[in-house]
C-alpha positions in Angstrom: -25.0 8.0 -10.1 -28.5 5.9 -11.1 -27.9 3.2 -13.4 -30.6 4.8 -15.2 -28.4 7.6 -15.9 -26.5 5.5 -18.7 -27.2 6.0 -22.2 -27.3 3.2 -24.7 -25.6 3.5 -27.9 -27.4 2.3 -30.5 -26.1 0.1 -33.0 -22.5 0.5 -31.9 -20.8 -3.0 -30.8 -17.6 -1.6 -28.6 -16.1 -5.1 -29.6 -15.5 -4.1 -33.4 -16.3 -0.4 -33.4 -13.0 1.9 -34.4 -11.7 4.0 -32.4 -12.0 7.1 -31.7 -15.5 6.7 -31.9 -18.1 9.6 -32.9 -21.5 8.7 -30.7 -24.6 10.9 -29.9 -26.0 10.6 -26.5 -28.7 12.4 -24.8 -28.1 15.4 -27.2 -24.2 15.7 -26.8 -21.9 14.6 -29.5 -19.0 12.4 -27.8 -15.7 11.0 -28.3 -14.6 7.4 -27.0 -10.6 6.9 -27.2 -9.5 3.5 -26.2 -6.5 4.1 -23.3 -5.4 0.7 -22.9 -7.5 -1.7 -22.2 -10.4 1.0 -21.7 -12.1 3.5 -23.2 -12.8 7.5 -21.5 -15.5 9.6 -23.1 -15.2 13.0 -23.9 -17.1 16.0 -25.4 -16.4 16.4 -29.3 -15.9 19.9 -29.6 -13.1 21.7 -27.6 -14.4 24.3 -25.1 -11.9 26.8 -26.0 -13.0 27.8 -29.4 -15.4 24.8 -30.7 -12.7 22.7 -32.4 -13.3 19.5 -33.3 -10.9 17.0 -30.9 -11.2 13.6 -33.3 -8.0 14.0 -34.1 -6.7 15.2 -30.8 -3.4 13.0 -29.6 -4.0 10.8 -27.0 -1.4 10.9 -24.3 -1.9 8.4 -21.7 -5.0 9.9 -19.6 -4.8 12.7 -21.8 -6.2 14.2 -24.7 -3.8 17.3 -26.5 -6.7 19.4 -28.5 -5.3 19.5 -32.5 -6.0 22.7 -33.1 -4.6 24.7 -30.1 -2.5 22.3 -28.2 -5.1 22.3 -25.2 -4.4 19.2 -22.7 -7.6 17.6 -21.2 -7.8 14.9 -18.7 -9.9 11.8 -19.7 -10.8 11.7 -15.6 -12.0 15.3 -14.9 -12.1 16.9 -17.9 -9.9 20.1 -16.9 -7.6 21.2 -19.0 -3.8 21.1 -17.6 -2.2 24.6 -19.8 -5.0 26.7 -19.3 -6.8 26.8 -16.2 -10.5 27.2 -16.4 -11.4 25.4 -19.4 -12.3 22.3 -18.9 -14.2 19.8 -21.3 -16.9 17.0 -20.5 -15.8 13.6 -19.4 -17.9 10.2 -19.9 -17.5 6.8 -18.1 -17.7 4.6 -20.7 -19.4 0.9 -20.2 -19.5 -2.0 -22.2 -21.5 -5.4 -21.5 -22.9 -7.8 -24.0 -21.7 -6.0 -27.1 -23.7 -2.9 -25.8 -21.9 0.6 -24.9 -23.2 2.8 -23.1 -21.8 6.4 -21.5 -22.7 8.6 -18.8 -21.6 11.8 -17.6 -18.9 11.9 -15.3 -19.8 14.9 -12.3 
């Protein structure tokens, strides 16, 4: 990937922001967990039937969906119980007190 296909987030220093963390980028509302000492991006709203995933349980590199028990990978985005459904991933980036998130593909 470009560097230019990182988006900044405005506003948001990673340093002092809570966590999980709403952000918009490039027209897609994302989630940023912190899993240890880093943080994974991933799409707000569950692909399985648009529930929101900010208060999903984080389990390891693993998100569990709170509304359906859905169990998505921070890494790929595919969802371990149900094959087929699989949710956006982010790298997430900090530098200076900037984030910034990018796709993964």
């Amino acid at each position: 990937m470009a560097e230019s296909d990182w988006i900044v987030i405005e506003g948001v220093n990673p340093a002092t922001a809570q966590y999980p963390l709403g952000v918009a980028a490039g027209g897609e509302e994302i989630l940023i967990f912190r899993v240890g000492a880093k943080l994974c991006g991933i799409q707000r709203i569950c692909p399985h039937q648009e529930a929101d995933l900010e208060g999903g349980k984080v389990m390891g590199e693993m998100l569990k969906c709170p509304h359906h028990g859905y169990i998505f990978r921070f890494d790929t985005g595919r969802c371990l119980n149900f094959p087929g459904v699989n949710a956006d991933v982010y790298e997430v980036s900090t530098d200076n007190d900037t984030l910034r998130v990018r796709r993964r593909t």
